[in-house]
Every structure is written in structure tokens, then in C-alpha cells.
N, C-alpha and C positions, 0 to 999 in steps of 0.2 A: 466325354472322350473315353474309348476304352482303352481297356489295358495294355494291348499291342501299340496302339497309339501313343500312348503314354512310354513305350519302352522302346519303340523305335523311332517313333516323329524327328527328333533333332538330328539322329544319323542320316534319315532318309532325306530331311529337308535341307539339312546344312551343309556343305563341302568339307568344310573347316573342322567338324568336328567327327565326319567319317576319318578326315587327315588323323585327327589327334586321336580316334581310337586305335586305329591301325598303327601310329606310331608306341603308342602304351602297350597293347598288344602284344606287338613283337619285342619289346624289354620285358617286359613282363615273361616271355617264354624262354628267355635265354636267361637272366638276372633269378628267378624262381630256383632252377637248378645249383647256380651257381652260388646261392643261398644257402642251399641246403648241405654243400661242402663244408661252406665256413662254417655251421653250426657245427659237423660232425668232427671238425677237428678242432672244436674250442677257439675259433678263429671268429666268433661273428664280430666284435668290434673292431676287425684289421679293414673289414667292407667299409665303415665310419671314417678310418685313417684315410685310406685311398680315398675315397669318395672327396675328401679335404687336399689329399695331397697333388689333386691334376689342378687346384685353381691356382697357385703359381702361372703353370703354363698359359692355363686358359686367357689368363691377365695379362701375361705378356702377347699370345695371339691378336689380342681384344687392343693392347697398345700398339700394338703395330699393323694393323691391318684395319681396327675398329670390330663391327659387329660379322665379321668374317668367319663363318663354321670352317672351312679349311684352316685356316691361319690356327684358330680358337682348338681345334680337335688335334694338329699337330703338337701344338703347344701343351698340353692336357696329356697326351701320350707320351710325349718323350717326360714331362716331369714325373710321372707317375711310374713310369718305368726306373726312372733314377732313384724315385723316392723306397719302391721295392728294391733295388738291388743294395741302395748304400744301408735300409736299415737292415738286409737278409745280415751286411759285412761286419752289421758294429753289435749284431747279436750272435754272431760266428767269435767274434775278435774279442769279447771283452766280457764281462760277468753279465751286460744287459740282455733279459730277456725278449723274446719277439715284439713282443705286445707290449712291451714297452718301448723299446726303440722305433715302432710305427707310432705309439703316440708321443716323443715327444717330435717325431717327424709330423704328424698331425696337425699340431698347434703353430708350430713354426710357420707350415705351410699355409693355414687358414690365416695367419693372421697376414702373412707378406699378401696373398693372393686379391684380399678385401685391399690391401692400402694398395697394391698396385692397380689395380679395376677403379678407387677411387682418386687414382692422381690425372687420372684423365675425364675417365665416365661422368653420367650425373647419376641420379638415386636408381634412377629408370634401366640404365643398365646395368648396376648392382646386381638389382633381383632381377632381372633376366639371366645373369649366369647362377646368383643364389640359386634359384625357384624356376627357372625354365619357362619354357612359353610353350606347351604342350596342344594351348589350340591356335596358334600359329607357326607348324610347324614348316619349313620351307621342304620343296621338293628335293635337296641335299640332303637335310636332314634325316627325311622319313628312309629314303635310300639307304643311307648311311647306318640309320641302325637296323634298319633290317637283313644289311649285308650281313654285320655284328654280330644279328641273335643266329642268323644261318649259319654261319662259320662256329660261332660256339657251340654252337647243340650235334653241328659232325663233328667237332673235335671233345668233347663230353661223350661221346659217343664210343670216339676212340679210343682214347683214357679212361674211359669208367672205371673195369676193373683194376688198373692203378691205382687211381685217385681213391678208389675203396677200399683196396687191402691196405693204402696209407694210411687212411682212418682210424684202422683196427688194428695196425703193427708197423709201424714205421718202422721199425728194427728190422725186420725182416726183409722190408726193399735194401735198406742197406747194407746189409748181410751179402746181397741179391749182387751189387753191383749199384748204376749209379740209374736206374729207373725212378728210383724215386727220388733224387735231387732235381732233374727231368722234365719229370710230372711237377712238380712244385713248381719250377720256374715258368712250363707251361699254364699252370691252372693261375699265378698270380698275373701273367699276360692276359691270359681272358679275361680275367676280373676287370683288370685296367681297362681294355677295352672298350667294357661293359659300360663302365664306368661312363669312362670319355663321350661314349654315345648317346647313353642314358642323358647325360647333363642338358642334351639341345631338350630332352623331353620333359625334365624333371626338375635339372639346374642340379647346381652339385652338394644342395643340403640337404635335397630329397632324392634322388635316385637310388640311396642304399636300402630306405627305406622299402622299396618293390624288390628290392633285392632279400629281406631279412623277415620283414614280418609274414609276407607268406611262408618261406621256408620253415620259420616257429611253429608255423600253425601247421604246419604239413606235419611236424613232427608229432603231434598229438591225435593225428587220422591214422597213420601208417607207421609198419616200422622195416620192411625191406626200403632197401637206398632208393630202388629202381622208382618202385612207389611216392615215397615220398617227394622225387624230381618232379614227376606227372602232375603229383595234386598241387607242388607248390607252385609249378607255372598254371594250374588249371587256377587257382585260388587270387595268383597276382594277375591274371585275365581279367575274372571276378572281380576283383576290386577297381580294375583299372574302366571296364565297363561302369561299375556301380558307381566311383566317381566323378565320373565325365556326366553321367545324367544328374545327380548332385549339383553338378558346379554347373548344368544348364538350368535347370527349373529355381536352385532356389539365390540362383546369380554369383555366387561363391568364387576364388578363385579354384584352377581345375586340380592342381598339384598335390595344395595341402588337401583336396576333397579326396581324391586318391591312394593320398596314402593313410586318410583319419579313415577311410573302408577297409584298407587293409589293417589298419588297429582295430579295428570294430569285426574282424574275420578272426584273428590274430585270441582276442578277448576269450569269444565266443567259444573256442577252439580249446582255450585255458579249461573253461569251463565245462565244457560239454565232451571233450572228447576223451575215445573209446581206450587210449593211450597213456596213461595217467594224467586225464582229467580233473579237477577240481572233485565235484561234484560225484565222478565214478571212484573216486579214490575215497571219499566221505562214503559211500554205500559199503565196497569192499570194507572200508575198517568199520561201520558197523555189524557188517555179516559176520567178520574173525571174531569180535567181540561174542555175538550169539550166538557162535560155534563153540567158543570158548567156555562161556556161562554154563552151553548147554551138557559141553563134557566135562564141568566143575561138578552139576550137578547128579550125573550120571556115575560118576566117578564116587561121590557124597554116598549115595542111594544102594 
């Protein structure tokens, strides 16, 4: 078999798994960017909280409808929206900071969402909402997030320069007026969205995951915003590709193959990249060091 063969055969031959690339894909393009916000504003474990905080919903969709993506995707949105606004209020109202009033909304929510899913479900549709079904994705679903990553990349589009001078001065939007209260409420609906959609792909213990580890690793390629958006959906593409052929040749599920590529992108990126890499940051400090010696000794002489 050659190596085209090898890289394309199961897309070309399988229905089911053209579906699941094309639905990875399009999360991946929209979830990449929207990754790389959360890092820039020391937000990335709030992607963690939410990702936990739609299964409430999705439990109650799932009780009341069964294994219904409508039912399941309304339900996942409005929790998720409630769970952003009530902890935005109790870190407004009280000495609790952000990130902490998402996590202890986090744990609340993960734990009601698993005991509601199992007061009906059996084990099988557990990890169908945990872990998604990525190479069974239904003609709703693919639809569904693909409308998702579209609407978020023109509306990322349209906030950019918002959502980036929040990054670097929030003080100054509010100084400004109320654009950058605005833009937050905006950018943490996207996220939800994201979310909500991701989950038919990923399930909701993995979909932040395409959300976070490429944006990490984008940070250690580039350092303009704009940059770092492009490589972190080109990179969660990448992985989303790289795990699907994984979880075909060596029989794997496709989820965790997907996002253990984008840890293994994520690593490599630690290490190698031109951006305070690992391994460039070991050269740089021994060059200062024999620059140093060298003008100790110069200095001696």
C-alpha cells in the first residue's frame, strides 16, 4: 500500500468517516480560535467549567426526549448560558473570583448531569454524551456544527479588535463605555455554543480539549493574535485528521485518538517551538552564559 493509500483509503472508502472528518474539522476551525482567547485572558480552565456545565441540560434533553440532538442541544444551551451568567453575578456580588465561581459551578454541574443521564440511560448512553460519537455523526449534527464554526469565525471576525484590546487592557474598554462588558457576554455565548455543538462530536469531556491544546501549541509557533487563531485551527484540523486515521488502522476509539494527537502536537510544540520552547530556551541560556564568560574574560585580560 502506498502512502496516499494509506492517508486517504478510509476517507475515500468510508461514508461514516468522511462524515466524522468533516464534522472534526469544522470544530476544530471555530473552537481553535476560540481557544486561544481563553489562554490570552488567563481563562483557559473556564473552557473545562463550561464544557461540564451544558451536561445538566443535555441530561435533562436526553430525559425527556431520549437520544434527541434537538431536545439534548437546547438543553446544553440554555444550562450553559445560565451557568455563565449566574457565576459572571456571584463574582460581581461577592469577594469570589471568576474562576472560581465557574469551578465550583463546574463540579455541581458535572456531578447532577452524570446522576441525571444515569437515572434513565444505561452505561452506553453515558459515554455517548461523556465521549460523543464522532464516527456516527447524524445528518443534524454535522449541520449543526457546521452552522456553529460559521457563525463564530464572522462573529470573531467582527470582535477581534475588541476581544484583543480586552486581553491587553480591559481597563481601557471600560473607561471606553460598555464594549467590553459586550464583547464578554458575546465571546462567552460563542464559547457555549461551541460547546453545545462540539459535544454531538466529542461529548462533553472531550470537546474542550480541540478547543485548548491546539490553541497552547499555537502559542509557542506565533505571537501576533491573528497568527496564533490560523495555526491553532490549522493544528486542531491536524489532530482532528491525525486521529481519525489512528482510531481507523489501529481500531481505537476516535475521541480520545483525537485529542491524545492534539497532546502529542501540544508536547512537541512545548519543546520545539521558536517561541519559548523547551529546548530554544536551553540554547538561548547557554549562549548568555558564553557571552557572559566571554566578556568576564575580556574584561579579566
Amino acid at each position: 500500500m502506498d502512502l496516499w493509500s494509506l492517508l486517504a483509503q478510509p476517507f475515500i472508502e468510508y461514508g461514516f468517516m468522511r462524515r466524522a472528518l468533516a464534522g472534526a474539522l469544522a470544530l476544530a476551525f471555530a473552537a481553535g480560535p476560540l481557544g486561544v482567547f481563553l489562554v490570552l485572558r488567563r481563562l483557559s480552565l473556564m473552557g473545562d467549567a463550561m464544557a461540564h456545565a451544558i451536561l445538566p441540560g443535555v441530561a435533562v434533553g436526553f430525559l425527556t426526549a431520549g437520544l434527541s440532538m434537538t431536545a439534548m442541544t437546547l438543553g446544553g444551551l440554555a444550562t450553559g448560558v445560565a451557568v455563565a451568567v449566574l457565576a459572571g453575578l456571584v463574582s460581581r456580588m461577592t469577594p469570589l473570583r471568576e474562576d472560581a465561581s465557574f469551578a465550583a459551578f463546574y463540579l455541581v454541574s458535572l456531578g447532577l448531569g452524570v446522576l441525571l443521564v444515569s437515572l434513565r440511560g444505561t452505561n452506553m448512553d453515558l459515554i455517548h454524551v461523556l465521549f460523543g460519537t464522532v464516527l456516527g455523526l447524524s445528518d443534524a449534527a454535522l449541520i449543526l456544527v457546521t452552522i456553529v464554526s460559521s457563525a463564530t469565525l464572522l462573529s470573531l471576525a467582527a470582535l477581534l479588535r475588541v476581544l484583543a484590546v480586552e486581553c491587553l487592557d480591559p481597563g481601557f474598554l471600560r473607561a471606553e463605555g460598555r464594549a467590553g462588558a459586550w464583547a464578554h457576554i458575546g465571546f462567552l455565548l460563542l464559547l457555549v455554543l461551541n460547546l453545545v455543538a462540539g459535544f454531538q462530536v466529542l461529548g462533553t469531556l472531550m470537546v474542550v480539549g480541540i478547543m485548548m491544546l491546539p490553541a497552547t501549541a499555537a502559542r509557542f509557533w506565533a505571537r501576533p493574535v491573528g497568527a496564533q487563531m490560523v495555526l491553532a485551527a490549522a493544528l486542531g484540523a491536524l489532530a482532528s485528521y491525525a486521529g481519525l486515521l489512528v482510531s481507523y488502522y489501529a481500531d481505537v476509539p476516535a475521541s480520545p485518538a483525537i485529542i491524545l494527537a492534539a497532546g502529542v502536537i501540544h508536547f512537541v510544540s512545548v519543546a520545539l517551538g521558536p517561541h519559548g520552547g523547551i529546548l530554544l530556551a536551553r540554547r538561548e541560556a547557554r549562549a548568555r552564559r558564553a557571552r557572559l564568560l566571554q566578556s568576564m574574560k575580556e574584561g579579566n585580560s
